[in-house]
N, CA, C and O atoms as CSV, one atom per row, in Angstrom:
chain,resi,resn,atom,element,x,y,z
A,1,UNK,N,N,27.513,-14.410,33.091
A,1,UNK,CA,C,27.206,-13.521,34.182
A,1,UNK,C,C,26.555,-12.231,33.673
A,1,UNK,O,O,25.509,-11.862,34.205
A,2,UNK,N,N,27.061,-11.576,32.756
A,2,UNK,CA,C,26.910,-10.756,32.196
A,2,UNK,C,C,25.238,-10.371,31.461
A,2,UNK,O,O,24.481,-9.403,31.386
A,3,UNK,N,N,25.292,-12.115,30.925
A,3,UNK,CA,C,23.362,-12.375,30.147
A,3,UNK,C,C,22.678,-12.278,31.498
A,3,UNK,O,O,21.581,-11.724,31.436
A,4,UNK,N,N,23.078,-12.705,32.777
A,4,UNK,CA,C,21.805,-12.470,34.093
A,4,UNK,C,C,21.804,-11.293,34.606
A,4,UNK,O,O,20.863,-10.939,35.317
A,5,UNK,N,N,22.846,-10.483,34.341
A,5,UNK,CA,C,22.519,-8.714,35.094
A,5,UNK,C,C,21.373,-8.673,33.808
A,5,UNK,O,O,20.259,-8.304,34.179
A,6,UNK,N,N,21.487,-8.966,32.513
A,6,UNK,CA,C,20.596,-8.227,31.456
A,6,UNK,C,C,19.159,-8.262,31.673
A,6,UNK,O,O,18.241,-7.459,31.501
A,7,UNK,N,N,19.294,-9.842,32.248
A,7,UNK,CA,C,17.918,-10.516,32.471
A,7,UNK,C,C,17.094,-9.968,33.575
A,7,UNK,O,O,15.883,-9.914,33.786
A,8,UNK,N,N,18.102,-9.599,34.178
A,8,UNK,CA,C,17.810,-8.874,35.845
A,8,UNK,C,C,16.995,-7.611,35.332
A,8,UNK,O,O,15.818,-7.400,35.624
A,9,UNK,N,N,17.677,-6.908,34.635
A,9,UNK,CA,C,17.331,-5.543,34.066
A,9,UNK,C,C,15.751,-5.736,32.763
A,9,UNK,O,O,14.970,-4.806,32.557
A,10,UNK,N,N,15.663,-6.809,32.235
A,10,UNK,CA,C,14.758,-6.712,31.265
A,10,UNK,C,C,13.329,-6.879,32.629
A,10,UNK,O,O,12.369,-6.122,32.768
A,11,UNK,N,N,13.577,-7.777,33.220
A,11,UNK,CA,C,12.475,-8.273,33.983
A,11,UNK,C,C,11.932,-7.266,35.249
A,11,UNK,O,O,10.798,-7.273,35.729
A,12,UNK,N,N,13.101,-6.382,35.654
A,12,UNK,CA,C,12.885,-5.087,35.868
A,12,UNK,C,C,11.806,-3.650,34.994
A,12,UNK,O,O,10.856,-3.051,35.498
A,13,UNK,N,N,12.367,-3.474,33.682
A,13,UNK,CA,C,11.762,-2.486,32.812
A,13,UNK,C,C,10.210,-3.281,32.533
A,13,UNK,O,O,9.202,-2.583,32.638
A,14,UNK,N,N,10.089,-4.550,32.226
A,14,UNK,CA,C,9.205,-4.967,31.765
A,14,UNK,C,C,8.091,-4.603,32.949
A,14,UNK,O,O,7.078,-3.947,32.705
A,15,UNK,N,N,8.463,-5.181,34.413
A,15,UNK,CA,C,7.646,-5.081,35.456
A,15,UNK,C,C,7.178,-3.447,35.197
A,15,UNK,O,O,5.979,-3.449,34.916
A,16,UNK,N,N,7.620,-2.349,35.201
A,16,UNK,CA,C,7.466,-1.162,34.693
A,16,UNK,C,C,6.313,-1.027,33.965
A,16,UNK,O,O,5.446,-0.199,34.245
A,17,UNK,N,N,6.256,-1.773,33.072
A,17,UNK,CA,C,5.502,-1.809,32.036
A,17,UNK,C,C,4.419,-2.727,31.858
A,17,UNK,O,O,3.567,-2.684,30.971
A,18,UNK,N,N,4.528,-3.552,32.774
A,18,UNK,CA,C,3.535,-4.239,32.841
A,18,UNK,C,C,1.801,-4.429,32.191
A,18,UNK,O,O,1.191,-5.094,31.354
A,19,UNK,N,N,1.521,-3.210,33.355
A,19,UNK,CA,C,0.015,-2.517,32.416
A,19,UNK,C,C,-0.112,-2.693,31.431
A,19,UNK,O,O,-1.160,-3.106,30.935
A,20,UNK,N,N,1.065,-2.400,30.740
A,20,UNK,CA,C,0.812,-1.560,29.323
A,20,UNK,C,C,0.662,-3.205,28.505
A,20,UNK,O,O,-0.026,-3.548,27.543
A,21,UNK,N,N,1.502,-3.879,29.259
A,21,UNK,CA,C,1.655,-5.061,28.157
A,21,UNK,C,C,0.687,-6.106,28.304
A,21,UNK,O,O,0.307,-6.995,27.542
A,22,UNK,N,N,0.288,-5.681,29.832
A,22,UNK,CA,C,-1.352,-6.738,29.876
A,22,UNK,C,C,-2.375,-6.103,29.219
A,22,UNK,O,O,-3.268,-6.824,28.773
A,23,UNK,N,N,-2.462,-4.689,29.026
A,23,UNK,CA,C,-3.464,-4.609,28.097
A,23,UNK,C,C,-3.186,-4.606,26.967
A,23,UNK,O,O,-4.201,-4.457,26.287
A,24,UNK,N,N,-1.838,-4.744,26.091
A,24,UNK,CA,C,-1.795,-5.396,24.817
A,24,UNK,C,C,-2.647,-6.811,24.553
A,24,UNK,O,O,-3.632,-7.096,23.872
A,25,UNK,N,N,-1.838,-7.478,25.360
A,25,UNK,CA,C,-2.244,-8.554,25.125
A,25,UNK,C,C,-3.965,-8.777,25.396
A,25,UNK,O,O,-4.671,-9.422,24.622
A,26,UNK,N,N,-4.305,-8.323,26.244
A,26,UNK,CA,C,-5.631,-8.179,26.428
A,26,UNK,C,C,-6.623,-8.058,25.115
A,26,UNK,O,O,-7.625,-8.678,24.760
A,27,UNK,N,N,-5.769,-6.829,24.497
A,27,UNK,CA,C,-6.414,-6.389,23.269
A,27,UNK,C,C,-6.461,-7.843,22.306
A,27,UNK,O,O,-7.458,-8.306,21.750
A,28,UNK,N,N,-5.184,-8.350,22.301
A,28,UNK,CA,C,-5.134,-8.991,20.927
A,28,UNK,C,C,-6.369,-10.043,21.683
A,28,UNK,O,O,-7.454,-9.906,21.119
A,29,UNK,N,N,-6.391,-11.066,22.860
A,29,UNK,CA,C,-7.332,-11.843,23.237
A,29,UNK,C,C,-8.751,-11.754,23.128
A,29,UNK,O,O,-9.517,-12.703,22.961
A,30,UNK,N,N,-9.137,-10.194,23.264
A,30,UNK,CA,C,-10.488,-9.795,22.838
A,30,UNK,C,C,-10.497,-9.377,21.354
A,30,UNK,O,O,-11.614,-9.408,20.837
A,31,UNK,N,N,-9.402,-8.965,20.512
A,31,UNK,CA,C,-9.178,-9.400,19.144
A,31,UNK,C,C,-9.976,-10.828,18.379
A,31,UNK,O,O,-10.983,-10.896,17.674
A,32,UNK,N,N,-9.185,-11.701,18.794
A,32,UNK,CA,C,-9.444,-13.016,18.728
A,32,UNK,C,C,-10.933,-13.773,19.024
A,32,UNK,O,O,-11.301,-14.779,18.417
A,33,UNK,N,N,-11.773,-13.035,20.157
A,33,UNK,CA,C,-13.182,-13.463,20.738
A,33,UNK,C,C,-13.993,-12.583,19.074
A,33,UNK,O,O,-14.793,-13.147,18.329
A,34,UNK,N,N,-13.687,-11.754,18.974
A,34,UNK,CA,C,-14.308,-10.783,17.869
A,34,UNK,C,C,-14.201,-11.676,16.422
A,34,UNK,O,O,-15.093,-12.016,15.644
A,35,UNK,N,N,-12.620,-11.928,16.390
A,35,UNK,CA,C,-12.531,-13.009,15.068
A,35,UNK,C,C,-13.949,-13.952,14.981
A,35,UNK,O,O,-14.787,-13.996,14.079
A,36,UNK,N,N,-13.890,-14.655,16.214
A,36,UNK,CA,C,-14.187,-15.916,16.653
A,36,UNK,C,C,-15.787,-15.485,15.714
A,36,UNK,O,O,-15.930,-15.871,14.554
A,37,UNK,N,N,-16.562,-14.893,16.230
A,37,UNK,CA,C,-17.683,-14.315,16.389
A,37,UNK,C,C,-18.097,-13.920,14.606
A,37,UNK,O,O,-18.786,-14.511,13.775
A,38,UNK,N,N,-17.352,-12.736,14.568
A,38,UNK,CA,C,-17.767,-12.462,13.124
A,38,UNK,C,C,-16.783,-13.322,11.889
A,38,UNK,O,O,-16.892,-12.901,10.737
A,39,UNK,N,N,-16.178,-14.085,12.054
A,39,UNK,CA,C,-15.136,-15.144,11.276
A,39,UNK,C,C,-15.976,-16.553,11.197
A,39,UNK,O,O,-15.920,-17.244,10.180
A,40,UNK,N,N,-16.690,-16.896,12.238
A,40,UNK,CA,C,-17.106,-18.308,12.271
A,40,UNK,C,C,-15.843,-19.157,12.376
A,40,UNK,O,O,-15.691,-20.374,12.269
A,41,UNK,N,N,-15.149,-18.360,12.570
A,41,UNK,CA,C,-14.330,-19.724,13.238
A,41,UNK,C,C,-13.917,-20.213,14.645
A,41,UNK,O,O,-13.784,-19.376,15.539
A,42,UNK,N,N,-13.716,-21.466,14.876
A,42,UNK,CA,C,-13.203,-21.719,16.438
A,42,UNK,C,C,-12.883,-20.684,17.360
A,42,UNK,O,O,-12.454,-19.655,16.837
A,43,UNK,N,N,-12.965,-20.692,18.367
A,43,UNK,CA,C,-12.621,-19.765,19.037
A,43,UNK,C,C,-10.270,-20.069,19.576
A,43,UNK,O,O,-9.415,-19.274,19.966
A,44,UNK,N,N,-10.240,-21.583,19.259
A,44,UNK,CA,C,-8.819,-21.481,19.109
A,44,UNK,C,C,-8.269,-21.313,17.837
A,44,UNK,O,O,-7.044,-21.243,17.739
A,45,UNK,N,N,-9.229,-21.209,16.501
A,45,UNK,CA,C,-8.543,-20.685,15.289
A,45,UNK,C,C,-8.433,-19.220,15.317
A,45,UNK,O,O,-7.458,-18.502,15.094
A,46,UNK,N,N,-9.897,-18.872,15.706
A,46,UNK,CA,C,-9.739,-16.870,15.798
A,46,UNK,C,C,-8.419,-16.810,17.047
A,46,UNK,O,O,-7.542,-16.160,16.479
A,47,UNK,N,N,-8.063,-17.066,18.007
A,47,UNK,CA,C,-6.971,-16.765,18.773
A,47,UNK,C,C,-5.198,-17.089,18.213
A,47,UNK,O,O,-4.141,-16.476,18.364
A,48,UNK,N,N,-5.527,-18.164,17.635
A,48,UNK,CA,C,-4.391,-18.287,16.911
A,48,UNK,C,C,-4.052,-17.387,15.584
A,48,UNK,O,O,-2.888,-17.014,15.443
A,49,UNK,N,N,-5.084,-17.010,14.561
A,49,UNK,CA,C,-5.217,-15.754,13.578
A,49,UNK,C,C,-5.022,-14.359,14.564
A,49,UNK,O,O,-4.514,-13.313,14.160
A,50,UNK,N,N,-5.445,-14.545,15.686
A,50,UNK,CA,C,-5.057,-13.037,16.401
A,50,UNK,C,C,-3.546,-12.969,16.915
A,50,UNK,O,O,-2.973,-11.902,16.697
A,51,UNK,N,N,-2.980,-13.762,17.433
A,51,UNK,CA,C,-1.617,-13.895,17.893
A,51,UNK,C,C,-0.990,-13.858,16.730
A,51,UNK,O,O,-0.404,-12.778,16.647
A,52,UNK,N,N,-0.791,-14.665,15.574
A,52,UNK,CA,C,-0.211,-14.593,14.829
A,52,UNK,C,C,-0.290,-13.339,13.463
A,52,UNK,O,O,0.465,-13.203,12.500
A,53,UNK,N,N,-1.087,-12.828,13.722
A,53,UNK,CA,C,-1.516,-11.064,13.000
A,53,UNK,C,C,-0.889,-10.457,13.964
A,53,UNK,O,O,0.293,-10.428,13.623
A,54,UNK,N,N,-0.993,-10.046,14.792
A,54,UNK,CA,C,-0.659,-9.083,16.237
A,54,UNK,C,C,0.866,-9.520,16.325
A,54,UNK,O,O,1.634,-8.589,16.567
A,55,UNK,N,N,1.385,-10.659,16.185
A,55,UNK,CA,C,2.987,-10.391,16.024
A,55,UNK,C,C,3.702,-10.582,14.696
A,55,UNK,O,O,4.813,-11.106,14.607
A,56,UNK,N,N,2.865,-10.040,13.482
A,56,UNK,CA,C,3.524,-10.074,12.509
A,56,UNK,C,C,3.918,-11.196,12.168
A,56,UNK,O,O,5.110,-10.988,11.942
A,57,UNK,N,N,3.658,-12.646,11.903
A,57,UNK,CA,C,3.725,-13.538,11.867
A,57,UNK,C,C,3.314,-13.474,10.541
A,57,UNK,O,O,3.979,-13.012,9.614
A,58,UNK,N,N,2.105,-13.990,10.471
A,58,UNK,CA,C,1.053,-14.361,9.180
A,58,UNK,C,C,1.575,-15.469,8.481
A,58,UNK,O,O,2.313,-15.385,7.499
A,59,UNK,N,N,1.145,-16.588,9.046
A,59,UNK,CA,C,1.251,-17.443,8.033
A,59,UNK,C,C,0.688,-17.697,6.454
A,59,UNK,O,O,1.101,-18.093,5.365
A,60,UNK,N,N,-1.011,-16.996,7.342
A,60,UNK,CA,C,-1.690,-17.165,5.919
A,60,UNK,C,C,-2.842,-18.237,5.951
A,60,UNK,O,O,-3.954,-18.199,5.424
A,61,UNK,N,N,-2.103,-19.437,6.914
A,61,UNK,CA,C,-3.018,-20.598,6.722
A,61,UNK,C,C,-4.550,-20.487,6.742
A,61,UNK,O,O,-5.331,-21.197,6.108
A,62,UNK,N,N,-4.913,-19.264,7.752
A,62,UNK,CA,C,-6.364,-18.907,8.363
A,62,UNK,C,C,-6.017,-17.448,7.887
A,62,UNK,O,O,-4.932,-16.867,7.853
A,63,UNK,N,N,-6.987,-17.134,7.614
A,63,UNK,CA,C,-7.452,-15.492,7.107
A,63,UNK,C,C,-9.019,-14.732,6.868
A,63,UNK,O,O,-9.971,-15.265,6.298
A,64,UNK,N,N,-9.000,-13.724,7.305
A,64,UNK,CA,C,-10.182,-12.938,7.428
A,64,UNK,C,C,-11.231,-12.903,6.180
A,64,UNK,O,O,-10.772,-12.251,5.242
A,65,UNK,N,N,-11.931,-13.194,6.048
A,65,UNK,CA,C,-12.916,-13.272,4.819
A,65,UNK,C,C,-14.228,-12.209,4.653
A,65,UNK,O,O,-14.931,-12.154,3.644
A,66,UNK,N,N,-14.399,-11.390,5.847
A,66,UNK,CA,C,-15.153,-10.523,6.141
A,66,UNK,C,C,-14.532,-9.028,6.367
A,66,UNK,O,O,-13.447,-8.780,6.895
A,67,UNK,N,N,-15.702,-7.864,5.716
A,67,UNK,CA,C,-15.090,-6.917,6.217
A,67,UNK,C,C,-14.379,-6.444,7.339
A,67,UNK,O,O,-13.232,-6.036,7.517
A,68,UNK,N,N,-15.873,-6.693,8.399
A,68,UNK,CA,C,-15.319,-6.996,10.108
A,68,UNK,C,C,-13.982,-7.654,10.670
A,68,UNK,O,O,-13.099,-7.418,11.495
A,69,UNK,N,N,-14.382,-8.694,9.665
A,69,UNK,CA,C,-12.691,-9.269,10.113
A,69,UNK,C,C,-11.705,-8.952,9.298
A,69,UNK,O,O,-10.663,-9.388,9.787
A,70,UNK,N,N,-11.508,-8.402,8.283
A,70,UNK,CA,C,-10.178,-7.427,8.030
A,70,UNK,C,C,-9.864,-6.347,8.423
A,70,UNK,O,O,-8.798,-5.807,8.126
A,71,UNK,N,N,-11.085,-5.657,9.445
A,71,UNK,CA,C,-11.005,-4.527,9.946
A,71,UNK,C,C,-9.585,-4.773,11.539
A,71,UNK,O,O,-8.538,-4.312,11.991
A,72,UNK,N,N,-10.752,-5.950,11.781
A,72,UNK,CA,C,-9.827,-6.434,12.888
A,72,UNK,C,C,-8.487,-7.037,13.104
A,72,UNK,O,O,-7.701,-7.089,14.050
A,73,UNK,N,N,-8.514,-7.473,11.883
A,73,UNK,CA,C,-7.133,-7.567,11.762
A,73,UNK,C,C,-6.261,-6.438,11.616
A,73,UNK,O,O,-5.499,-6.308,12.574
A,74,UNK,N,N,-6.109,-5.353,10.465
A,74,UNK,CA,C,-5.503,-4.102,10.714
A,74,UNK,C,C,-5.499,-3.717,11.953
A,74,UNK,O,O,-4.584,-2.921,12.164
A,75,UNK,N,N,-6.141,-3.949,12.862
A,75,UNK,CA,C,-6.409,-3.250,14.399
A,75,UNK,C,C,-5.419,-4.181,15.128
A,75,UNK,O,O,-4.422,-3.542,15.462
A,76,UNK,N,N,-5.373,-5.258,15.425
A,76,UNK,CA,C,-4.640,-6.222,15.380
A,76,UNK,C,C,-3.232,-6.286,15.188
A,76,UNK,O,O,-2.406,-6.833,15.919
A,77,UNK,N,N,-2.983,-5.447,13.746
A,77,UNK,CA,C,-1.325,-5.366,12.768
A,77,UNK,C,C,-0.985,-4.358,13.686
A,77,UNK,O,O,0.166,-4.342,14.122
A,78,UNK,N,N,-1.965,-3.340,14.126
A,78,UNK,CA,C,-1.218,-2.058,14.913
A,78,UNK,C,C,-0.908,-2.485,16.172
A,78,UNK,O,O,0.277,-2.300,16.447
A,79,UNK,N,N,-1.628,-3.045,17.119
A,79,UNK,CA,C,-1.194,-3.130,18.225
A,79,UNK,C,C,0.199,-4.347,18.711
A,79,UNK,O,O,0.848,-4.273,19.755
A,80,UNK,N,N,0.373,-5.416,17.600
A,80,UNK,CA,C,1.911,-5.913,17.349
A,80,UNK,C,C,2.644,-4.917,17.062
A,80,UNK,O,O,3.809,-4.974,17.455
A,81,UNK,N,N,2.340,-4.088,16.538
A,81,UNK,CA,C,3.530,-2.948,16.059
A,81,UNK,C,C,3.717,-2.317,17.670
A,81,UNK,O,O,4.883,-2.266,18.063
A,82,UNK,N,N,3.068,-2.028,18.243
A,82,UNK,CA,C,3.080,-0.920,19.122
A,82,UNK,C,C,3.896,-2.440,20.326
A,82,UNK,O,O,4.955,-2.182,20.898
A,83,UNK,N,N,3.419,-3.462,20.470
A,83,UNK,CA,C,3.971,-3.824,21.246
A,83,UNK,C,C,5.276,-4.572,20.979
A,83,UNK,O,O,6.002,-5.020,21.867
A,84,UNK,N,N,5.537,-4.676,19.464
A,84,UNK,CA,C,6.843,-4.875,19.032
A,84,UNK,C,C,8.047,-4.466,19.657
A,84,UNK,O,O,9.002,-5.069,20.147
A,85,UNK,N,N,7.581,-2.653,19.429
A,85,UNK,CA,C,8.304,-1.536,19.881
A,85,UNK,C,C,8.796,-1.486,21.495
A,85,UNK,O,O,9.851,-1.123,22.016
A,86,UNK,N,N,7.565,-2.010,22.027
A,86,UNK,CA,C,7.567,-1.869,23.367
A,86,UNK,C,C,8.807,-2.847,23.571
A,86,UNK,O,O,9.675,-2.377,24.307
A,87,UNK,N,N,9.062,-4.142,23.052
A,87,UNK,CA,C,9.824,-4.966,23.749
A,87,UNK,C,C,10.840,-4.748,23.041
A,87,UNK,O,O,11.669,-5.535,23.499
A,88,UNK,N,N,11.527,-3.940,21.854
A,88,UNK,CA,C,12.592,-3.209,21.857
A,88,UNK,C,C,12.949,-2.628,22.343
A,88,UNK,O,O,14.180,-2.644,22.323
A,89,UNK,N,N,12.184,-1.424,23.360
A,89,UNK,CA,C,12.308,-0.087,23.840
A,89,UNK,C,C,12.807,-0.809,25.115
A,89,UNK,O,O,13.822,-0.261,25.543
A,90,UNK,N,N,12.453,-1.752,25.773
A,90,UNK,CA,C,12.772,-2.307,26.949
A,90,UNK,C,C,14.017,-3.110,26.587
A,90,UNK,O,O,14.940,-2.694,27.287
A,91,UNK,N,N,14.441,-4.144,25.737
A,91,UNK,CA,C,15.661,-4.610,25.290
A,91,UNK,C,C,16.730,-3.393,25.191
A,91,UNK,O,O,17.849,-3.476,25.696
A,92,UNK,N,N,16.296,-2.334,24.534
A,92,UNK,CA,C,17.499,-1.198,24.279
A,92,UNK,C,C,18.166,-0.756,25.421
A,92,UNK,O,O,19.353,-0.451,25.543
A,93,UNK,N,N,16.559,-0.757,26.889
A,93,UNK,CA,C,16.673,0.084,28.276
A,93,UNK,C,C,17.662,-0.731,28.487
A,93,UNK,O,O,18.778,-0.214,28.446
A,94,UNK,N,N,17.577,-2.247,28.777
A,94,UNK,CA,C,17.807,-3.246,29.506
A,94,UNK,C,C,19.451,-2.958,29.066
A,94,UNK,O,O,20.404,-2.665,29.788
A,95,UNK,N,N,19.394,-3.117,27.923
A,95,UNK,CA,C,20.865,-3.397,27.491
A,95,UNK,C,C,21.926,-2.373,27.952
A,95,UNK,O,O,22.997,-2.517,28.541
A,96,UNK,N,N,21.204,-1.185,27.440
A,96,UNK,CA,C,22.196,0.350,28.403
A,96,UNK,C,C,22.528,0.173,29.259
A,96,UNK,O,O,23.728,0.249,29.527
A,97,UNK,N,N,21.216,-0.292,30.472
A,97,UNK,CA,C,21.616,-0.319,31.940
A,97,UNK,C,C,22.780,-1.463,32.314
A,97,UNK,O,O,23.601,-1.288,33.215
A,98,UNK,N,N,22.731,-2.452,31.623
A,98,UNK,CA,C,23.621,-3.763,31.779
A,98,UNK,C,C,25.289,-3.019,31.273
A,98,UNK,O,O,26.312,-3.265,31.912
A,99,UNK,N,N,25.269,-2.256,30.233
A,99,UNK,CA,C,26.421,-1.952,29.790
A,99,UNK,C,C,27.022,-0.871,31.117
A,99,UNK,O,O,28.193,-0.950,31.487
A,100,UNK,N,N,26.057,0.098,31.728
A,100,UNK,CA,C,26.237,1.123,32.401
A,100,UNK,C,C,27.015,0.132,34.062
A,100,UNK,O,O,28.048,0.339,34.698
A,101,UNK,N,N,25.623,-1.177,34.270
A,101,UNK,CA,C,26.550,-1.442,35.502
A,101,UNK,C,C,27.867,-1.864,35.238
A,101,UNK,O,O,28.883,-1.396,35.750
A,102,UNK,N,N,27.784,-2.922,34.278
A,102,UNK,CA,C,29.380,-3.461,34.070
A,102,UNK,C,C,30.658,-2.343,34.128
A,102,UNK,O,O,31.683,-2.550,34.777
A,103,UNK,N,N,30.462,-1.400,33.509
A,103,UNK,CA,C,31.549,-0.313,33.336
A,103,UNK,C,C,31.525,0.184,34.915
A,103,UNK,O,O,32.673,0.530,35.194
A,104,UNK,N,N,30.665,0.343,36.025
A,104,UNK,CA,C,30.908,0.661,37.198
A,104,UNK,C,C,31.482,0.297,38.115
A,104,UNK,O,O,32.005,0.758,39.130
A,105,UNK,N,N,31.238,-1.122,37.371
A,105,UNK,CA,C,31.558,-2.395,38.511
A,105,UNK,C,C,33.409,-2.363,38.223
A,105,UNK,O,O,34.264,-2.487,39.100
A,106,UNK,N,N,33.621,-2.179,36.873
A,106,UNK,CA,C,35.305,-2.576,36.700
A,106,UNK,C,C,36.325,-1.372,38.117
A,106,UNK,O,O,37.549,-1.444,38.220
């Protein structure tokens, strides 16, 4: 009971935030068209090298071989960071508020 007030509350803060997180993602997708372009690669290999840079992943398997595209990748490393944060900052909200109703409710 307790995990669906949380869920209630994440899907709440997130809606909040929304914007912010469609234009993350936005970024990393036009990330990925840029790979595509100056990488020569697929346009589902540059998207998959962008998702997986952008959340700190890195396998490694695919990697940037061009200036352009190591540029973009660092650009890439930052905006996983920033949206890392974001879905902590909303887990932390979420979690307070879940702890705050329960204690009201007793």
């Amino acid at each position: 009971m307790v995990f669906g007030i949380f869920l209630r509350f994440v899907v709440s803060y997130i809606w909040i935030v929304r914007h912010v997180i469609f234009s993350l993602l936005t970024l990393v997708v036009l990330g990925g068209i840029l790979l595509s372009i100056y990488e020569d690669y697929t346009i589902g290999d540059s998207l998959y090298l962008s998702f997986i840079t952008a959340f700190t992943i890195g396998y490694g398997d695919i990697t940037p071989h061009t200036l352009i595209g190591k540029i973009l990748s660092i650009f890439l490393g930052l905006i996983g960071i920033i949206f890392t944060g974001l879905v902590v900052a909303v887990s932390t909200r979420a979690l307070a508020s879940t702890i705050e109703y329960t204690k009201e409710r007793r």
